[in-house]
PADREN-954226 format. One record per residue (C-alpha): residue number from 1; residue in three letters; chain; x, y, z. Coordinates in nm, 2 decimals, always signed. Layout:
REM PADREN-954226
ATOM,NUM,ala,A,X,Y,Z;
...
This chain:
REM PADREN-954226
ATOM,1,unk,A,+8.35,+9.40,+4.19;
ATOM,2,unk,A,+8.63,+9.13,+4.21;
ATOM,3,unk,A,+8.83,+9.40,+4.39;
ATOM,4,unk,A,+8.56,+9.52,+4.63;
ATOM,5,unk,A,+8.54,+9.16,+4.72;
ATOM,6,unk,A,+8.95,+9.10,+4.74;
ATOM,7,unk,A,+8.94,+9.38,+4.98;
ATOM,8,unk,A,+8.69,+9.30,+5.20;
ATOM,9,unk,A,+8.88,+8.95,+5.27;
ATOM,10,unk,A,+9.14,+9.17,+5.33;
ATOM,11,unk,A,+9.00,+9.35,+5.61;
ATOM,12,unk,A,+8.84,+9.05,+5.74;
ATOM,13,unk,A,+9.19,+8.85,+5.73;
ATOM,14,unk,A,+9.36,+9.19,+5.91;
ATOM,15,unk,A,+9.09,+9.23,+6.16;
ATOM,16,unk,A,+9.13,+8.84,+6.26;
ATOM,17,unk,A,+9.50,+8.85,+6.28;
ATOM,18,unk,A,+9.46,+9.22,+6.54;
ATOM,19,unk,A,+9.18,+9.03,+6.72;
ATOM,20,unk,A,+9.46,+8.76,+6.78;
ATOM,21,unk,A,+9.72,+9.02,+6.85;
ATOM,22,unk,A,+9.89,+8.99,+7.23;
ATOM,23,unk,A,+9.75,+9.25,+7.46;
ATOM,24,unk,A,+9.98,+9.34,+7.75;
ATOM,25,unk,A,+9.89,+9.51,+8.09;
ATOM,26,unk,A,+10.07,+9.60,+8.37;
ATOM,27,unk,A,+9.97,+9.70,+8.74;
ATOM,28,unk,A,+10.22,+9.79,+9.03;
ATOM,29,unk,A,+10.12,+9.80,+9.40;
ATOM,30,unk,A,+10.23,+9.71,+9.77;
ATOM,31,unk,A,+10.15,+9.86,+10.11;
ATOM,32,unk,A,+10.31,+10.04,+10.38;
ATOM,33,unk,A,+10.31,+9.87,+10.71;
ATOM,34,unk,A,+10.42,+10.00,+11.06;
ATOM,35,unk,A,+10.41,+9.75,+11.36;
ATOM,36,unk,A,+10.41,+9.87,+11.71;
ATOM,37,unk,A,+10.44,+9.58,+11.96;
ATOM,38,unk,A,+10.49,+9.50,+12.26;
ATOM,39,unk,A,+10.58,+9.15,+12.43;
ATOM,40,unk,A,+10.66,+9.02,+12.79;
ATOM,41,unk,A,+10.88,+8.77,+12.79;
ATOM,42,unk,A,+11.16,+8.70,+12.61;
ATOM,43,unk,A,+11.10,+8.49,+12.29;
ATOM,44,unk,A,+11.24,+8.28,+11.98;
ATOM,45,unk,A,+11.20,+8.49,+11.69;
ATOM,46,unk,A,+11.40,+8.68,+11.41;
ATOM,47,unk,A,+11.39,+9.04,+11.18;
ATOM,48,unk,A,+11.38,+9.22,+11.50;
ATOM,49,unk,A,+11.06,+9.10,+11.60;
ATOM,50,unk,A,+10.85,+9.08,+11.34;
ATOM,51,unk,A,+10.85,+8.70,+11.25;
ATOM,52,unk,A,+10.75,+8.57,+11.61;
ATOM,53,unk,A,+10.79,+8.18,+11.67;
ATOM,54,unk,A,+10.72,+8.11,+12.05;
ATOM,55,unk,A,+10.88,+8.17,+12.41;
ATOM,56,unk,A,+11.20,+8.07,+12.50;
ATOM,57,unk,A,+11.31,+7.77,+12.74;
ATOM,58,unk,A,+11.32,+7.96,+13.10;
ATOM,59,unk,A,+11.69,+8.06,+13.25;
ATOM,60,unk,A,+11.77,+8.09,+13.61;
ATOM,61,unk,A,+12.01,+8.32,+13.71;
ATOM,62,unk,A,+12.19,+8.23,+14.11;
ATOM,63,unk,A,+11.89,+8.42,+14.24;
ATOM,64,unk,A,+11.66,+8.21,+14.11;
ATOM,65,unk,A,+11.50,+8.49,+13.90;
ATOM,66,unk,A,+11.43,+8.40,+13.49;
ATOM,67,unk,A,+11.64,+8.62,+13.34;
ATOM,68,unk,A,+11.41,+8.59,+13.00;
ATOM,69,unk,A,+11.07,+8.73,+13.23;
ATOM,70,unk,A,+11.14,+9.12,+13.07;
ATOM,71,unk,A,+10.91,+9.30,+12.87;
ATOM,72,unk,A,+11.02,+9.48,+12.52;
ATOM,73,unk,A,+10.86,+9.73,+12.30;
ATOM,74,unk,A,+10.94,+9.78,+11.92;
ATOM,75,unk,A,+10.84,+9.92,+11.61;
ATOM,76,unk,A,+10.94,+9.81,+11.30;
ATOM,77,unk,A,+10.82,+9.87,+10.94;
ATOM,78,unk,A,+11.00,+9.61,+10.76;
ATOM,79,unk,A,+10.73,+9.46,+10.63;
ATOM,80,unk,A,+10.66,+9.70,+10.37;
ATOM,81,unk,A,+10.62,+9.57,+10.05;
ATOM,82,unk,A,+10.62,+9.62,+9.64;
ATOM,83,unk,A,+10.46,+9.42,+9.36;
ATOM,84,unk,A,+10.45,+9.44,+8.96;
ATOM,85,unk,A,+10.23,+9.21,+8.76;
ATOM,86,unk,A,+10.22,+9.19,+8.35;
ATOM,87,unk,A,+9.95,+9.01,+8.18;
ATOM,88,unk,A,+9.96,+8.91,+7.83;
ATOM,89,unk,A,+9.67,+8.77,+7.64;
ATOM,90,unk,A,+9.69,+8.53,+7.36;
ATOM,91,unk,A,+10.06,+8.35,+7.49;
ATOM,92,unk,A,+10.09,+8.02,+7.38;
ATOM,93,unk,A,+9.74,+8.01,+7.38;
ATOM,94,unk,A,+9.65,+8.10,+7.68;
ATOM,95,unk,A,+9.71,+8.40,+7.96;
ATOM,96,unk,A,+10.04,+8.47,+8.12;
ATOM,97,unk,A,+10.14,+8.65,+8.43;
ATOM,98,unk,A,+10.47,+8.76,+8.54;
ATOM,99,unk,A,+10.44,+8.85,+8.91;
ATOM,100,unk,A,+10.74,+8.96,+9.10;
ATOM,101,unk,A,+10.72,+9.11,+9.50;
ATOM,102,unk,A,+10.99,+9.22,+9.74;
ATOM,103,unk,A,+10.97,+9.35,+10.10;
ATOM,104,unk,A,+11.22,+9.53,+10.34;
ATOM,105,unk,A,+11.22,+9.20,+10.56;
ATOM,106,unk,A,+11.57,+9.11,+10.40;
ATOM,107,unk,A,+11.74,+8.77,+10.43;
ATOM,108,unk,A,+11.89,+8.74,+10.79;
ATOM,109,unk,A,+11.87,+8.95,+11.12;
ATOM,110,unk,A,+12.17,+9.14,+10.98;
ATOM,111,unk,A,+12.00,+9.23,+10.67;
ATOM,112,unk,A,+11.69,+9.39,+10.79;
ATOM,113,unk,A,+11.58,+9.71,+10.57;
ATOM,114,unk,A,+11.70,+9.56,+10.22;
ATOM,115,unk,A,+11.51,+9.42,+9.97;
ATOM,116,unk,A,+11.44,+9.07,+9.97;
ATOM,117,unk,A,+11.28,+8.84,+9.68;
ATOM,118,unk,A,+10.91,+8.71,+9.77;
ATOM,119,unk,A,+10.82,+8.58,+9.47;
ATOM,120,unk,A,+10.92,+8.61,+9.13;
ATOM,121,unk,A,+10.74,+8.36,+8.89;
ATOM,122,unk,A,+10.52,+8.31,+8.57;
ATOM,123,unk,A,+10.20,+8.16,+8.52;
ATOM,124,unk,A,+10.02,+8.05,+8.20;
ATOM,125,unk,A,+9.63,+7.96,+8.19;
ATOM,126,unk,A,+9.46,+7.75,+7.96;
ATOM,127,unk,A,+9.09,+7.67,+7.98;
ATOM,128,unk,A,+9.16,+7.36,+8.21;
ATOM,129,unk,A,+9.54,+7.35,+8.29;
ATOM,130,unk,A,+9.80,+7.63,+8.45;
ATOM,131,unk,A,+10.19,+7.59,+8.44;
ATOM,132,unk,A,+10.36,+7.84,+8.70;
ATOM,133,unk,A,+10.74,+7.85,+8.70;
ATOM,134,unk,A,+10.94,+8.05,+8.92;
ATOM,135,unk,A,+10.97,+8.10,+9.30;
ATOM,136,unk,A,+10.62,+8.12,+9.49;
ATOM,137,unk,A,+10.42,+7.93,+9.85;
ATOM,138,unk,A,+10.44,+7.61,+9.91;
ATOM,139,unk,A,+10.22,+7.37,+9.82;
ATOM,140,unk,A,+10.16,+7.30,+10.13;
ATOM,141,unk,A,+10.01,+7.66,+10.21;
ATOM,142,unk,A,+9.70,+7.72,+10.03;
ATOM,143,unk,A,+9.58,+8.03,+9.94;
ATOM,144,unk,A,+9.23,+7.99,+10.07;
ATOM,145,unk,A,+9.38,+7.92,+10.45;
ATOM,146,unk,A,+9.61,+8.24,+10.51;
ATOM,147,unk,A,+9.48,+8.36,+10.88;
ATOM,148,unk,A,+9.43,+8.70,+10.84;
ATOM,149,unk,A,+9.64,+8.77,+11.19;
ATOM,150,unk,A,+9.78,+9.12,+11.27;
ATOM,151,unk,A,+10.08,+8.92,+11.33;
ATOM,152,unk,A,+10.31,+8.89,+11.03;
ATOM,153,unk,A,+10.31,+8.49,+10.93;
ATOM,154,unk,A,+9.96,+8.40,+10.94;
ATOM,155,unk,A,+9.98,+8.19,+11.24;
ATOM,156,unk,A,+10.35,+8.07,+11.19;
ATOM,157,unk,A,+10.50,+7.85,+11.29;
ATOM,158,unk,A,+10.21,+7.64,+11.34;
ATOM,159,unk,A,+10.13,+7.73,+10.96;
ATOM,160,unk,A,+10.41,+7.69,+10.72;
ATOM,161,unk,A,+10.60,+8.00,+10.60;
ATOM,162,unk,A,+10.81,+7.91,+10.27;
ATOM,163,unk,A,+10.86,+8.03,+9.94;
ATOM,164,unk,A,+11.07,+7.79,+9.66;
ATOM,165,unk,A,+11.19,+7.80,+9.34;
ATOM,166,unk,A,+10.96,+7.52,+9.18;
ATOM,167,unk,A,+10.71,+7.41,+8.88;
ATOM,168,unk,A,+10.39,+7.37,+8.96;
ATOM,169,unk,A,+10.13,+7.23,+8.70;
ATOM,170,unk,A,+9.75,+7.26,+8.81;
ATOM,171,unk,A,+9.49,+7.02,+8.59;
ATOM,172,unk,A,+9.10,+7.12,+8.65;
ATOM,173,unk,A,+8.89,+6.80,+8.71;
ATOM,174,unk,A,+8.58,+6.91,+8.63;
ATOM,175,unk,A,+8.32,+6.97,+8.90;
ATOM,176,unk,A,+8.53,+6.73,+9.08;
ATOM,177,unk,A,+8.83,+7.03,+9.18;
ATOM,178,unk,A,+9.20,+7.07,+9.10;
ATOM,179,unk,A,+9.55,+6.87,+9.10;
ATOM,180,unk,A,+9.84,+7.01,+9.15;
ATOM,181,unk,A,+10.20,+6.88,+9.11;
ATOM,182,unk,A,+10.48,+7.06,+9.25;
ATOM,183,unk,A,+10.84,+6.97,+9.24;
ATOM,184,unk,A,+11.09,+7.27,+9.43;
ATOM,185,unk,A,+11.44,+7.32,+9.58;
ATOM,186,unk,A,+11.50,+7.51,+9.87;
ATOM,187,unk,A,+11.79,+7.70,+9.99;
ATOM,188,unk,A,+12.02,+7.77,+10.28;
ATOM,189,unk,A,+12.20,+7.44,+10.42;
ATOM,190,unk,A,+11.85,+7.23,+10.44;
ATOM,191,unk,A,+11.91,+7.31,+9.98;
ATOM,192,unk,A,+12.23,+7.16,+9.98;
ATOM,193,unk,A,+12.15,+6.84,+10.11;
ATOM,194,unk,A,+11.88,+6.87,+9.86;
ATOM,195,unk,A,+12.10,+6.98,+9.61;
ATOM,196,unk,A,+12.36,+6.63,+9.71;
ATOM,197,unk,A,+12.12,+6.42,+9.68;
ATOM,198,unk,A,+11.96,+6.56,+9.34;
ATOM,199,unk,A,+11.63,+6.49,+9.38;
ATOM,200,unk,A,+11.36,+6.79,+9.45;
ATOM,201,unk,A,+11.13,+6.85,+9.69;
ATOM,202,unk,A,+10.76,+6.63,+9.51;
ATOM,203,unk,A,+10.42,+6.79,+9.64;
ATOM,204,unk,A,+10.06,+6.66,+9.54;
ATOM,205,unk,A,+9.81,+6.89,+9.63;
ATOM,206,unk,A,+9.39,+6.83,+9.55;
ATOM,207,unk,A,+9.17,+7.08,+9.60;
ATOM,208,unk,A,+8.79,+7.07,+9.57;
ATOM,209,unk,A,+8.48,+7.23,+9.68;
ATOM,210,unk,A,+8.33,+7.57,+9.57;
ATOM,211,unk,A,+8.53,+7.85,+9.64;
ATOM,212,unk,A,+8.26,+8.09,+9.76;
ATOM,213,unk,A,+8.12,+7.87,+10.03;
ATOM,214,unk,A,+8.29,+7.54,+10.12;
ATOM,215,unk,A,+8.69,+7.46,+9.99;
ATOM,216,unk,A,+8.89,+7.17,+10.10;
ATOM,217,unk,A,+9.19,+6.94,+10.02;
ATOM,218,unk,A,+9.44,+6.73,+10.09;
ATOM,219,unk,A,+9.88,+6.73,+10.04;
ATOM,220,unk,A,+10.12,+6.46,+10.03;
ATOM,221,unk,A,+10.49,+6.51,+9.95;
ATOM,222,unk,A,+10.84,+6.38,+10.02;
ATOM,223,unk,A,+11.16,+6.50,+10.01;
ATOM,224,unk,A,+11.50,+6.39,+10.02;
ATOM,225,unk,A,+11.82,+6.49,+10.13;
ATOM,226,unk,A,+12.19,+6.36,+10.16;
ATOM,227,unk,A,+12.36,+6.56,+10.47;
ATOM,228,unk,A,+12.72,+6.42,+10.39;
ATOM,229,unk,A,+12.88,+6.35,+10.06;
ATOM,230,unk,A,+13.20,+6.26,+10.23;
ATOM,231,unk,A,+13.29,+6.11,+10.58;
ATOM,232,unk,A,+13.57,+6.24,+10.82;
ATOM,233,unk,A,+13.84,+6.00,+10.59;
ATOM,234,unk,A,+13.70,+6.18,+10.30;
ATOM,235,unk,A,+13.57,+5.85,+10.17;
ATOM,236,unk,A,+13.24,+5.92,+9.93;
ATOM,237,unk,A,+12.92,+5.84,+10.15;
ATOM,238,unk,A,+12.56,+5.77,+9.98;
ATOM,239,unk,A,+12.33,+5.75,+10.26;
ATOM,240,unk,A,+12.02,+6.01,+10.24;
ATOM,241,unk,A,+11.76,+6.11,+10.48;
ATOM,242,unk,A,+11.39,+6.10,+10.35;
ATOM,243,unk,A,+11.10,+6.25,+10.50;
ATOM,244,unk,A,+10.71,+6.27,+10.40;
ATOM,245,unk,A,+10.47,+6.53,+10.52;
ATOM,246,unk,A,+10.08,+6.55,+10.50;
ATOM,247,unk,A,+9.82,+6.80,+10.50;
ATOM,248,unk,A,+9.42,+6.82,+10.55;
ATOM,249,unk,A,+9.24,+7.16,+10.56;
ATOM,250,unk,A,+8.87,+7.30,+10.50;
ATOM,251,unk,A,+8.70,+7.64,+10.50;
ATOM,252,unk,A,+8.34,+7.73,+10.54;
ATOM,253,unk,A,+8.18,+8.05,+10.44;
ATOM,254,unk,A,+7.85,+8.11,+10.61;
ATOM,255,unk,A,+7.59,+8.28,+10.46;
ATOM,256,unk,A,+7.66,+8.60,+10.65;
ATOM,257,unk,A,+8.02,+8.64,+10.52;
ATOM,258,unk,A,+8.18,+8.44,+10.84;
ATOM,259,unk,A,+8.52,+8.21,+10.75;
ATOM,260,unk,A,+8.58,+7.92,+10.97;
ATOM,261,unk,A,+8.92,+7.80,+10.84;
ATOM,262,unk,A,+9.03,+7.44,+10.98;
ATOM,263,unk,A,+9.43,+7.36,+10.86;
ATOM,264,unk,A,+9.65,+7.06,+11.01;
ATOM,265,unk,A,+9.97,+6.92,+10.92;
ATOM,266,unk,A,+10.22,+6.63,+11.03;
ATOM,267,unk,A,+10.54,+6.58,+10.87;
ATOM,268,unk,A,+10.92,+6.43,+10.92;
ATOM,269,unk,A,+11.15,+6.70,+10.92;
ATOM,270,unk,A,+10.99,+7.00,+10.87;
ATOM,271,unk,A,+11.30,+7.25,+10.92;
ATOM,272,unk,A,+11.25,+7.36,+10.53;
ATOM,273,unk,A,+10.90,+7.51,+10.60;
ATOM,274,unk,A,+11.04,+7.72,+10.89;
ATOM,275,unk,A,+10.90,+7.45,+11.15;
ATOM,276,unk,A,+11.00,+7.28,+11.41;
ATOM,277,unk,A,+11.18,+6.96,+11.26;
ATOM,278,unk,A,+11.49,+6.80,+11.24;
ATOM,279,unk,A,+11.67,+6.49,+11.17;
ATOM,280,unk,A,+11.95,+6.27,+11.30;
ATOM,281,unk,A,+12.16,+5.97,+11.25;
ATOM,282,unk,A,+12.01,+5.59,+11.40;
ATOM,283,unk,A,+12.19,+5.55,+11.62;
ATOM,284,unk,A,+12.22,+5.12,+11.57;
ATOM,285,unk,A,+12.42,+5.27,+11.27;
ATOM,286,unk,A,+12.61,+5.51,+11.49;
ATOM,287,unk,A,+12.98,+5.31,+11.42;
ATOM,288,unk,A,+12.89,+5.26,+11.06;
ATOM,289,unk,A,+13.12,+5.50,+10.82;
ATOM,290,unk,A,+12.80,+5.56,+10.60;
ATOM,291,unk,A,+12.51,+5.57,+10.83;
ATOM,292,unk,A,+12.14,+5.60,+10.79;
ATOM,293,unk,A,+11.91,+5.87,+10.90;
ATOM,294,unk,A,+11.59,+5.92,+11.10;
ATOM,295,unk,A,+11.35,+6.27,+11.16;
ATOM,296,unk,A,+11.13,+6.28,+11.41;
ATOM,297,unk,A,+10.77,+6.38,+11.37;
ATOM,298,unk,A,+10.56,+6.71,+11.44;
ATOM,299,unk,A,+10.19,+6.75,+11.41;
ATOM,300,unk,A,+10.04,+7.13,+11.45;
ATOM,301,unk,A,+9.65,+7.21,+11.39;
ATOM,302,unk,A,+9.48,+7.55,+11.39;
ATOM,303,unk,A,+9.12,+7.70,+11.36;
ATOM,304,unk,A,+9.10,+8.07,+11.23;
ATOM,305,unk,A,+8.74,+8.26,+11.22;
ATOM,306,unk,A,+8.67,+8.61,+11.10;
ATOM,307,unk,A,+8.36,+8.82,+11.07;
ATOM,308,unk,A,+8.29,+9.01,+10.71;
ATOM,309,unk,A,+8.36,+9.37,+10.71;
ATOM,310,unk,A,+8.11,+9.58,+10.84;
ATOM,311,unk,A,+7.94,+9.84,+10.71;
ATOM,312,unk,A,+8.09,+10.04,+10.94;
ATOM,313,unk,A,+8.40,+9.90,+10.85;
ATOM,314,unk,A,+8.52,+9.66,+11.16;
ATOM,315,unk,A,+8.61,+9.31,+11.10;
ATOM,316,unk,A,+8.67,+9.13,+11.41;
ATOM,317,unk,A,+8.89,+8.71,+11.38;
ATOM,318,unk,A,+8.96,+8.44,+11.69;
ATOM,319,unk,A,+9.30,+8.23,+11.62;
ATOM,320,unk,A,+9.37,+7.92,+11.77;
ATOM,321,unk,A,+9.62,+7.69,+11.71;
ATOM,322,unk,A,+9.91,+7.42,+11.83;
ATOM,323,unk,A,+10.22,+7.23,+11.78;
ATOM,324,unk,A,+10.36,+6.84,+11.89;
ATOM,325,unk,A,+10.65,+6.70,+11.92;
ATOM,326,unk,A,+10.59,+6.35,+11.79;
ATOM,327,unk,A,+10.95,+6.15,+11.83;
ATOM,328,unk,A,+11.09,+5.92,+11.58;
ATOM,329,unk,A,+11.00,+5.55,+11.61;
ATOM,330,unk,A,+11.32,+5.50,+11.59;
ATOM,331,unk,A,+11.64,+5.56,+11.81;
ATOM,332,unk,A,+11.86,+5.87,+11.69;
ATOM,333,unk,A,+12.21,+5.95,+11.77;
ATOM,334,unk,A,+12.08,+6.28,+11.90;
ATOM,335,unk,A,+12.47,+6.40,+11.97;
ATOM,336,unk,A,+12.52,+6.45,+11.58;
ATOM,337,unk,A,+12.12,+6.58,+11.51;
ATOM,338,unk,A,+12.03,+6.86,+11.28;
ATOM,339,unk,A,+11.75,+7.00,+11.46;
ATOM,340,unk,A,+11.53,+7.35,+11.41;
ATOM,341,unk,A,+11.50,+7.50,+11.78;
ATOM,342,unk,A,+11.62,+7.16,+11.97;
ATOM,343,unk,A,+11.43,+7.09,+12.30;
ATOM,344,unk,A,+11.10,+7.24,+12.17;
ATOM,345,unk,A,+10.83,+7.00,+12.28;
ATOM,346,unk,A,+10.53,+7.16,+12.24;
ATOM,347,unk,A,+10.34,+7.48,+12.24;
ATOM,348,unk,A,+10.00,+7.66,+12.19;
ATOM,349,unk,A,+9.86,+7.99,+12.09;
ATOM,350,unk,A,+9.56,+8.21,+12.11;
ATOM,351,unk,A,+9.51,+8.58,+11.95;
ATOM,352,unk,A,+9.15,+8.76,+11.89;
ATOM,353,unk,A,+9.19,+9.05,+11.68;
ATOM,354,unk,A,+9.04,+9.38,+11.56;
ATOM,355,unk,A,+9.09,+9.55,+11.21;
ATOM,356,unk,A,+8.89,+9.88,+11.16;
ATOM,357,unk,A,+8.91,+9.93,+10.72;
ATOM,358,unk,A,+8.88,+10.30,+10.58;
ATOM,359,unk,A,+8.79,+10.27,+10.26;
ATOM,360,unk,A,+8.99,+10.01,+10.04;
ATOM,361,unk,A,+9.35,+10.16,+10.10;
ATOM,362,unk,A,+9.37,+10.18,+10.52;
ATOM,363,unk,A,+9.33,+9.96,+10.77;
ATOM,364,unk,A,+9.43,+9.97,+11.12;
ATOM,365,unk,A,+9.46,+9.66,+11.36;
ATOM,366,unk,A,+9.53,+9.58,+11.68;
ATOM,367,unk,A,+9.61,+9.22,+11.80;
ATOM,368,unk,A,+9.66,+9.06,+12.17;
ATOM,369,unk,A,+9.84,+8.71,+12.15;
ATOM,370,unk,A,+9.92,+8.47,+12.41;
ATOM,371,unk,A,+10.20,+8.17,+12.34;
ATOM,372,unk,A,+10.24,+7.88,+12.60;
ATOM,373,unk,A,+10.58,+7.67,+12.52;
ATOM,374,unk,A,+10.73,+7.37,+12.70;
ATOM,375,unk,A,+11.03,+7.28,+12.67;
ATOM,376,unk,A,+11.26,+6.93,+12.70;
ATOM,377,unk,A,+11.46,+6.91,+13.02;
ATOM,378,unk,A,+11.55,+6.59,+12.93;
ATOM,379,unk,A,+11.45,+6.34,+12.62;
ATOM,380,unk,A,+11.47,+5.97,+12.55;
ATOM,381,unk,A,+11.69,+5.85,+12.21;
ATOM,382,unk,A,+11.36,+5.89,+12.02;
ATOM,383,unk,A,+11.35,+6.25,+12.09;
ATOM,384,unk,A,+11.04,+6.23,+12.35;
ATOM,385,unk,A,+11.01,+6.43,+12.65;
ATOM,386,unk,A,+11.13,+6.25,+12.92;
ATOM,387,unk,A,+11.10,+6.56,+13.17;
ATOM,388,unk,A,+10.97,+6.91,+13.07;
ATOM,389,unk,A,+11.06,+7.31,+13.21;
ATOM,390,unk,A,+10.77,+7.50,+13.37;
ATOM,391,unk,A,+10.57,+7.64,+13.10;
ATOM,392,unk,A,+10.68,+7.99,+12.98;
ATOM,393,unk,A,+10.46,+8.24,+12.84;
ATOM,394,unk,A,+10.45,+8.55,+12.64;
ATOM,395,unk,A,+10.20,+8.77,+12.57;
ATOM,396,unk,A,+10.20,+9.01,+12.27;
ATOM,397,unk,A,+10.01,+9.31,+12.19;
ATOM,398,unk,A,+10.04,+9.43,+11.82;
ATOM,399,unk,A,+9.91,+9.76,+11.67;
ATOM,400,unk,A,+9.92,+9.83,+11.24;
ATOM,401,unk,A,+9.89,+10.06,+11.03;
ATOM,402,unk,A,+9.87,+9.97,+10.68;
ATOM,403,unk,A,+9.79,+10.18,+10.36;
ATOM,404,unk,A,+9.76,+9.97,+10.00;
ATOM,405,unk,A,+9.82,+10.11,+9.67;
C-alpha cells in the first residue's frame, strides 16, 4: 500500500512538472505582391515608386512648359514580404513571441530587390503587463489606425511610416484601457544626433475603448538631438535640439462591419517618422560658436472608411487626408537648416478604393489617388510661406495583386 501511494504522488508530481513544461510553435508566412501603377506628374517618392510622398514643386523650362507634367507607368513587386513567428508557453511566466519580417523593399533606391529588416523583436505577456524588445512601429502608429490603401504606406506621409529599435512596456488598466511606454533610437544621420546627445527617443501612448466597436487614444513624446559635437575650430559644443510631438485618434465600428478611422498628429521635427520636418539654428544665436536650435511645426489629419467584406467578396474604402506647414515661433537661420523636402508647405490627398478577396489567400485591388501640393516660392525666417508655386497635382492609379500564405 505505502508504495501504491508513493507512486501515485509520483505520477501526480511528474504530470504537474509536464503540465508546466514550455510548449513551442512556430508559423511562417508573407505575401506576394505585384503593383502596376501609373502616375501623371512627376513626384517626390523613393523604391522606384512604390513609397509615394507627393508632387514635386513645378519647373519651367524657356518655353514655359513644366518639365515635371509627364506621365509614367511601372510595375514593381518589391513589396513582397516573409515572416516567422515562435511562441513559447510558460516563459518567465508568461507567453513569448519572437516575430521577425523582411521584404524586397531594401534600404535605399540603390538597394531595391534585397532583403531589408521590418521587424525583428520579442514580446512577453503576463495577465496584465507585456514587455516587447526589439525593433517594431512606432508608437505613434497604432495598430487599430493602418488605412487599408492599395497604396503601400497606409496613407504616408500624412501617417507616420517608422520602425525603431526600442522597449516598449504595456500595463492593462482595467476596464479603463492600456499604457504604454516606449523609449527607441533611430538610425541614419537623424540616429546620430540621437546617438550625441545620448538620450532616446520617450513615447507615452494610452489606449482605451473596446476593441470591437469604439478604440481611441492619445501620444505624447519628445526627443532630443545634438547635431554638432564639435564647431568649425573643433572646440566641443553642447547645444541640442529638442522637439515634442502629439497624437489624437479614434475608430468606430458600426454595427454593419463599417470602420470610420479618425488619426491626427502635430509635432516639431518630424524627419524621423519619414515626415515633413526639420530643424534649424535661431538665428539671434547665429554668431554664437555653440548655438541653439529651433524645428518648426507640422500638423497632418486623415479620415479612412471601409465597408466589411462582402459576401461576394468586395470591400470598398474612401481616404482622405492632409498636411501643414506650421513655422517655428521663432526665427531660424534657415541657411544652415536640416530640413526633410525643404519648401513643402502644404498638401492634400484623396483615394477611394476597390479590393475584390478570393477566398482568404487572394485579393486584387485597384486604387485611384489624387495629391495636390504647394510649394514655398519664398518664406519668412520662421519658415512660413511668404509666396507659394501654382498648385501641382498627380494623379495615380494603382492595381494589386496579392496572394498570402
Amino acid at each position: 500500500m505505502k508504495k501504491l501511494l508513493t507512486l501515485i504522488i509520483l505520477l501526480l508530481v511528474s504530470a504537474k512538472i509536464a503540465a508546466q513544461e514550455t510548449r513551442i510553435s512556430h508559423r511562417f508566412g508573407g505575401r506576394i505582391d505585384l503593383n502596376i501603377f501609373s502616375d501623371t506628374y512627376k513626384s517626390i517618392e523613393s523604391r522606384g515608386g512604390i513609397l509615394y510622398l507627393f508632387p514635386s514643386a513645378p519647373s519651367i523650362n524657356s518655353k514655359g512648359e513644366d518639365i515635371n507634367a509627364r506621365p509614367q507607368l511601372r510595375i514593381s513587386a518589391a513589396t513582397t514580404r516573409f515572416n516567422y513567428t515562435i511562441e513559447a508557453t510558460n516563459l518567465l511566466g508568461g507567453t513569448a513571441k519572437g516575430f521577425i519580417e523582411t521584404d524586397f523593399l531594401g534600404t535605399g533606391e540603390s538597394f531595391i530587390g534585397m532583403l531589408r529588416l521590418r521587424h525583428a523583436y520579442i514580446n512577453i505577456v503576463w495577465t496584465k503587463s507585456s514587455l516587447l524588445m526589439g525593433q517594431t512601429w512606432h508608437l505613434t502608429m497604432p495598430d487599430v489606425m493602418a488605412a487599408n490603401t492599395v497604396l503601400f504606406g497606409g496613407g504616408y506621409p500624412i501617417y507616420p511610416l517608422a520602425r525603431n529599435p526600442q522597449i516598449q512596456y504595456t500595463y492593462n488598466i482595467g476596464k479603463w484601457g492600456r499604457l504604454t511606454a516606449a523609449a527607441g533610437m533611430f538610425g541614419g544621420e537623424f540616429g546620430q544626433g540621437q546617438s550625441n546627445a545620448m538620450i532616446p527617443d520617450v513615447q507615452l501612448r494610452f489606449q482605451g475603448g473596446n476593441p470591437a466597436d469604439f478604440v481611441w487614444g492619445a501620444v505624447g513624446g519628445v526627443k532630443v538631438i545634438r547635431p554638432r559635437v564639435v564647431d568649425e575650430e573643433q572646440n566641443f559644443v553642447y547645444e541640442r535640439a529638442t522637439s515634442l510631438n502629439a497624437v489624437a485618434y479614434a475608430r468606430y465600428t458600426s454595427t454593419g462591419g463599417y470602420a470610420f478611422r479618425l488619426y491626427g498628429i502635430w509635432g516639431q521635427d518630424l524627419t524621423p517618422l519619414g515626415m515633413v520636418g526639420g530643424y534649424a539654428p535661431l538665428y539671434s544665436e547665429r554668431e554664437a560658436a555653440d548655438y541653439g536650435y529651433g524645428a518648426f511645426s507640422t500638423v497632418s489629419a486623415q479620415l479612412d472608411i471601409e465597408s466589411p467584406v462582402a459576401a461576394c467578396g468586395w470591400q470598398w474604402g474612401l481616404y482622405g487626408g492632409l498636411m501643414k506647414n506650421l513655422g517655428s515661433p521663432k526665427e531660424l537661420l534657415l541657411s544652415k537648416a536640416v530640413i526633410n523636402h525643404p519648401g513643402m508647405d502644404n498638401f492634400w490627398r484623396i483615394s477611394p478604393r476597390l479590393y475584390y478577396n478570393y477566398g482568404k489567400h487572394l485579393t486584387l485591388g485597384l486604387e485611384y489617388l489624387i495629391t495636390g501640393a504647394n510649394w514655398m516660392k519664398k518664406s519668412s525666417d520662421n519658415y512660413l510661406a511668404q509666396e507659394l508655386h501654382p498648385t501641382t497635382y498627380n494623379n495615380r492609379v494603382t492595381i494589386l495583386a496579392r496572394y498570402r500564405f
